[in-house]
N, C-alpha and C positions, 0 to 999 in steps of 0.2 A: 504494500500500500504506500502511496507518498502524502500523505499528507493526512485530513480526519474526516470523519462522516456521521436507524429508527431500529459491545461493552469491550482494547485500554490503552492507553501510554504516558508517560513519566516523564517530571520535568524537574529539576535539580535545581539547586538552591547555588544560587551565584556565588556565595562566599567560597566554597565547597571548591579546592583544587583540583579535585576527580570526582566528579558527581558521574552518582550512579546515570547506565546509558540506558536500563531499561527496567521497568517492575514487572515483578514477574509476581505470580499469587493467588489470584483470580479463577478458578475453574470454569468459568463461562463467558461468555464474550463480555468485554467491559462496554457499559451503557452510560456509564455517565463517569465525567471529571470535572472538578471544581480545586483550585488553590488560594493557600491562604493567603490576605493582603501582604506579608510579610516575603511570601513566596518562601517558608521555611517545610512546611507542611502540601502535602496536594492529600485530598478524598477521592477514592474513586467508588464507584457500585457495578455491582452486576449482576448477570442472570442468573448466575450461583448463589443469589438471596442475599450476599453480603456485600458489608462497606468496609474498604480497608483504609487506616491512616498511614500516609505514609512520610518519612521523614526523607525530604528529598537531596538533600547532601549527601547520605548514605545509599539511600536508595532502599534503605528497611522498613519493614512495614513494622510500626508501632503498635497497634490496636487493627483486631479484625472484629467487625463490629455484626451483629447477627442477633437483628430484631424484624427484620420489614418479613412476613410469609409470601414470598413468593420475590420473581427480580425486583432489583435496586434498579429504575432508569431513569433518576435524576439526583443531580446534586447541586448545591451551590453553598458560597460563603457568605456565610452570616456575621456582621460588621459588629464587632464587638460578642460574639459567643462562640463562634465557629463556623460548622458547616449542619445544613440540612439536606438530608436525603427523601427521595419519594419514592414509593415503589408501588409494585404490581397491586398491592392488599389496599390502595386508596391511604395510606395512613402517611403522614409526614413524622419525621422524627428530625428532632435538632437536638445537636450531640456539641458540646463544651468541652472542652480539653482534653483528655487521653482519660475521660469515665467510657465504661464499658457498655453502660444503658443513656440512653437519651434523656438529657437533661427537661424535655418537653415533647409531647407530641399531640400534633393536630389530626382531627378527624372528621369527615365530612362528606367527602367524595365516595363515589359510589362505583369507582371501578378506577383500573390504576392510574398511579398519577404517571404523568409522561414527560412533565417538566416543571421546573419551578424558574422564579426570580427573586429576588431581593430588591424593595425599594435603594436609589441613593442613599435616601437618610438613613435606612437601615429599619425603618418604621415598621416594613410592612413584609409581606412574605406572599407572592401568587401563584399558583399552581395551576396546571394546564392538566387535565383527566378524559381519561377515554368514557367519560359518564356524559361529555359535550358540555360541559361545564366547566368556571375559572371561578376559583373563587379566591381573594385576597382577605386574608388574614393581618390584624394590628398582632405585631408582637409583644405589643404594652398590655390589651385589656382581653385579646382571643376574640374582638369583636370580627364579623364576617361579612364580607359582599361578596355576592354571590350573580358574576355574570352569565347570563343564559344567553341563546342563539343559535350555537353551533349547530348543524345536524351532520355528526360524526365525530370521530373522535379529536380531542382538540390537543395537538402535538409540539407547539410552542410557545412560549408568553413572554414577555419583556415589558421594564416600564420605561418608559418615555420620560423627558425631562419635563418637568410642572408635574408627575403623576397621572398619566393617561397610564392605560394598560393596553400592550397591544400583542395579539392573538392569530397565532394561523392553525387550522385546520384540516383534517381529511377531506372536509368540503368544498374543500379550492376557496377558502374564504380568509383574507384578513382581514378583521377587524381591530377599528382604533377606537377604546373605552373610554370617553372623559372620566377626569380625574373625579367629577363631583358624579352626579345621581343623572345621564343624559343620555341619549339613541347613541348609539355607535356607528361609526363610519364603516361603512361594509364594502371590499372591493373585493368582485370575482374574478380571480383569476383560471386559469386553462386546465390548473391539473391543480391535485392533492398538495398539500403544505407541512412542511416537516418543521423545520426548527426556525425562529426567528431573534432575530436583535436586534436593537434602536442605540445610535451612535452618540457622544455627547451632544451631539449639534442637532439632534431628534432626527436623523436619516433612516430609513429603517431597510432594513435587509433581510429578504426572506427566501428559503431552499425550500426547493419545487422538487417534485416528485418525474417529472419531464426533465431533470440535469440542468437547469435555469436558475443565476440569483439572479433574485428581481429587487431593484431599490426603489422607495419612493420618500415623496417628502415629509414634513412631521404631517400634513392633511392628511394623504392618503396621493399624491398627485405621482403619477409612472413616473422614473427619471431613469434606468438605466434597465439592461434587460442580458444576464453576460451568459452564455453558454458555457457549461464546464466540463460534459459530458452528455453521454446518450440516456447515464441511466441514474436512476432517483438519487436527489442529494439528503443526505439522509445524520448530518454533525453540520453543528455551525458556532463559530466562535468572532469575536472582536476584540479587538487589544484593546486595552484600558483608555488609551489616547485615542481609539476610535478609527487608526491611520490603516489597520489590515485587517480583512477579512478573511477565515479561514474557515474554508468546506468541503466537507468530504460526501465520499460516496459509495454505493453500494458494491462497485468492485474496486474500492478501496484507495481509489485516487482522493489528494488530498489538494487544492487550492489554494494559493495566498495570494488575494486581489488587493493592491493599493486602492483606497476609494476614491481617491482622489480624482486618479487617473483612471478609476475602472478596468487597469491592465491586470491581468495575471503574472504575477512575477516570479513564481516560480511552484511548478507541480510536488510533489512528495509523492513519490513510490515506494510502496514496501510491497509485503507478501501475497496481496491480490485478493484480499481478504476485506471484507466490509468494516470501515470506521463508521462505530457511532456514537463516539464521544469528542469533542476538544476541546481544550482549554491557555489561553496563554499565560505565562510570570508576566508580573506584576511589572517590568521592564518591557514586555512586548517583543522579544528580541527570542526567546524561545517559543515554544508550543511544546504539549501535550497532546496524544492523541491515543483514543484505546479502542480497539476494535475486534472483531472474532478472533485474532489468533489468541486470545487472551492475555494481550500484553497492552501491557501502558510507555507508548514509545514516549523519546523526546528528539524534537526539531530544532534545528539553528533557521528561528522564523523571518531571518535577514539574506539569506543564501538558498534557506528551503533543502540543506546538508542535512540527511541523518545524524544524529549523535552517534556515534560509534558503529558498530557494524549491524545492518540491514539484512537478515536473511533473505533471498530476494526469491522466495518460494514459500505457498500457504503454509508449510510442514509437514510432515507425512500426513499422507490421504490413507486413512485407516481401511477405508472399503477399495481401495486401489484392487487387492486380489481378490477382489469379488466381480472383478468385470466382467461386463455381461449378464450377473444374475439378476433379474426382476424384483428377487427382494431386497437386494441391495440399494438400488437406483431407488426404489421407494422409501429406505431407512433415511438416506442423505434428507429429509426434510424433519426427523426427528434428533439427527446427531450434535446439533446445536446444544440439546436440553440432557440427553441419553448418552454413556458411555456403555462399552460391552463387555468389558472385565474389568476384573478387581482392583488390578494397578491405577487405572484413570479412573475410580471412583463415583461419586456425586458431580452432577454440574446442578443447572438449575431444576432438572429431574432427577429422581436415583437412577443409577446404575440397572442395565436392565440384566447382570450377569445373574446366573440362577433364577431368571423370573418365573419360569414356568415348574408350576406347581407350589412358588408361591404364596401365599394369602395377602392381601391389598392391606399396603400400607406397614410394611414391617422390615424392608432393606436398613442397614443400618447407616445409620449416621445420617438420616434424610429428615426434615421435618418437615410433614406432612399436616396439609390442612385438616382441622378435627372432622371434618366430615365424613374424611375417608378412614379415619381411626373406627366409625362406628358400620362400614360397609364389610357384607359377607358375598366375598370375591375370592375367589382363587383362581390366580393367574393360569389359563390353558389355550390351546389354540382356537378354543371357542369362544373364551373369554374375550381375548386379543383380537379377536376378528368382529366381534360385537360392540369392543369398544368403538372400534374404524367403520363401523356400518351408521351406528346410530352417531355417535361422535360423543365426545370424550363430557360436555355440558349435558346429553340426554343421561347418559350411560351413567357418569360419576358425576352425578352435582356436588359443585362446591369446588372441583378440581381446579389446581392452578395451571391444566395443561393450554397451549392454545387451543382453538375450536378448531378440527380437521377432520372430515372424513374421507371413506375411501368407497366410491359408487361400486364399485365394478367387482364382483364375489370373486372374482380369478383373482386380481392384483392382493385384496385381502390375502388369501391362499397362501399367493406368494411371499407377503412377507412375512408371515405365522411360522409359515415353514422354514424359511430361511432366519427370522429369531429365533426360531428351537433351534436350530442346528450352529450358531454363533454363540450364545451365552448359556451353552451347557459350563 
C-alpha cells in the first residue's frame, strides 16, 4: 500500500533517534488511528475488538485496551483526557492515561459507531453511526443533539470552525449542520461517502466511494473534484495546519494532495492491501496509516518515503494452495474476521480450527456476544450451511458477524466441505 484509506500504521515521536518503523499487535485489520497533541503517544483500534496505546519513540504498545464487543472503527484525541474510541457495539468509551477501563462512556446509538470528532475547544464529542444518525455529545454535562436525515449509514463527521457539524454518508449525501438548532445544507453527490474533514479555513474535503476527493466551500459550494483512483477511497486525514490531505484506498494506495494546489505530491505504496485508517504528528511532516495487513505503518509525509522497509507484497496468501477449490475462493470473504489454526488464533471472529462438532460460543479466548452464550448450536455441516442460507442476523440474533448469505445450495456444499477438511 503507499499511502492510507471503511484497521494500521505507526508514527514515532520526533525526539526519539530511532523511532520505531512499524506496530505490529493488532490481529485484525486496523480501522482507526488517532495521536496525541504531544505526538508522544498514537491509539489505534481494530477489528480484533481492541485498542492498543502505543508509545511511539519505542514503538511499544503500553496498554491493550478490550472493552468495545465487537470492532474498534474509530478513534480520536480528546484535548485534555486523551483518546476516545467507537466501535461496532454503538458504545463510545474515553480512556485517560494508561487506566485499563474507560474513564467515561457514552451511549446512544443504535448500531456501530463509524466515526467520531472532537470539537476545537475540546467541548464537544460527534459521532457518525451506521443507525443514520450523529449525535454530538457536551463532555461537561452528557447533554445530546441528536442529528437525523441520513438514509444509510452515516460514515464521516467533522466540525467546522464557528461549530457547524459536517456529515457524509452511504447516501451520497453531505451535509453541513448549523452550529445552533437549523435545516442542514444537503449536497448530493454521484456515489456513496466515506470519510470526511473541514480544514482551519472551513474547506471541507470529502472521499467518494467512485476514487474522487471532492472539496467544497464552508456553504457547501463545489471547488475542486481530484481523481485518485478507480476504486473507493475508503481513510482520510489533514495535517493540523490544514496544508495536506491524505487518502487512501481500497487496494491500498495512499494520496498526499497539497490543497493549495490541488496536486498530488506524492503516492505511498505498500502491500496492496486496503488502508482504513490515517493519521498525521502533530508536525505534519509524518503520517500514520493502518490497514489489513494488520500493521500500523509510518510515512515521511514531505517525500511520501516509507519509514524503513516496505514489504512490497500482501504477505503470505494463506489459501494460495487451495487454488482452484470452490470452497476456498468463497472462505476469502470471511478471512478478514476467521483464522484456521491454532497459531493465528482470534481476529475479530474466533478461530474457526476445531469448529465442527463444536457447541456455539465456546473457542477460547473469544468474547462472545451474550446472546450467543445462551444458543443450542453445535457447529456441523448442517449447521454451517444454515447459517449461509438464512444469514448469520436470521440464524444467530445478536451476532456481531456481518450480514452475508450464500443463495446457491452447491456453493454452501462447497465450502462446508472444504471447512471440515481445513480446521480439522
Amino acid at each position: 500500500m503507499r499511502s492510507i484509506g471503511l484497521a494500521c500504521l505507526g508514527l514515532a515521536m520526533l525526539a526519539a533517534p530511532v523511532p520505531a518503523q512499524e506496530l505490529r499487535g493488532h490481529g485484525g485489520p486496523v480501522r482507526a488511528v488517532a495521536v496525541s497533541a504531544d505526538g508522544q503517544f498514537a491509539l489505534t483500534g481494530s477489528f480484533d475488538q481492541s485498542a492498543i496505546l502505543w508509545r511511539l519513540s519505542t514503538g511499544s504498545a503500553e496498554k491493550v485496551l478490550r472493552f468495545h464487543r465487537g470492532a474498534v472503527n474509530a478513534a480520536a484525541t480528546v484535548t485534555g483526557l486523551g483518546f476516545a474510541t467507537g466501535g461496532e457495539d454503538g458504545r463510545i468509551a474515553l480512556w485517560q492515561g494508561e487506566a485499563n477501563e474507560p474513564a467515561r462512556v457514552i451511549e446512544g446509538h443504535k448500531g456501530p459507531v463509524a466515526a467520531l470528532a472532537v470539537s476545537p475547544d475540546g467541548a464537544s464529542i460527534a459521532s457518525a453511526s451506521w443507525d443514520e444518525t450523529l449525535r454530538v455529545t457536551s463532555l461537561a454535562d452528557g447533554s445530546v443533539r441528536v442529528l437525523e436525515g441520513h438514509k444509510g449509514p452515516v460514515n464521516g463527521v467533522a466540525f467546522a470552525p464557528g461549530g457547524a457539524v459536517v456529515s457524509s454518508g452511504y447516501d451520497a449525501t453531505l451535509r453541513i449542520w448549523p452550529a445552533g438548532r437549523g435545516v442542514p445544507k444537503v449536497i448530493m453527490l454521484p456515489a456513496p461517502l466515506n470519510g470526511v474533514v473541514v480544514a482551519p479555513d472551513g474547506e471541507i474535503a470529502v472521499a467518494a466511494a467512485d476514487g474522487r476527493l471532492r472539496l467544497f466551500g464552508p456553504e457547501g459550494e463545489a471547488r475542486a473534484e481530484i481523481e485518485i483512483g478507480q476504486t473507493p477511497l475508503i481513510a482520510l486525514a489533514l495535517s493540523a495546519d490544514g496544508a495536506t490531505i491524505a487518502t487512501g484506498g481500497l487496494r491500498g494506495q495512499v494520496a498526499l494532495i497539497e490543497r493549495r494546489t490541488r496536486a498530488i505530491r506524492a503516492t505511498l505504496l505498500g502491500p496492496g492491501l486496503p488502508v482504513w485508517s490515517l493519521a498525521f504528528l502533530p508536525g505534519g511532516e509524518e503520517l500514520l496509516s493502518g490497514g489489513a495487513d494488520r500493521l500500523v505503518r509510518r510515512w515521511n509525509a514531505v517525500t511520501g518515503e516509507h519509514i524503513g522497509t516496505v514489504v512490497p507484497r500482501a504477505g503470505a496468501d494463506v489459501l494460495a494452495a487451495f487454488q482452484g477449490e470452490r470452497g476456498a475462493q468463497l472462505f476469502r470473504a470471511c478471512a478478514a474476521c476467521h483464522t484456521l489454526t491454532p497459531a493465528d488464533g482470534n481476529r475479530a471472529g474466533p478461530t474457526l480450527h476445531g469448529l465442527f462438532g463444536r457447541r456455539i460460543a465456546t473457542a477460547p479466548g473469544y468474547a462472545y456476544s451474550d446472546a450467543f452464550k445462551t444458543m443450542d448450536i453445535v457447529w456441523s455441516k448442517e449447521t454451517v450451511a444454515k447459517l449461509f442460507e438464512l444469514g448469520p442476523n436470521a440464524y444467530t440474533p445478536g451476532t456481531k458477524m456481518p450480514e452475508q448469505t450464500i443463495g446457491s445450495a452447491e456453493d454452501r456444499q462447497a465450502l462446508v466441505e472444504w471447512l471440515e477438511k481445513v480446521t480439522r
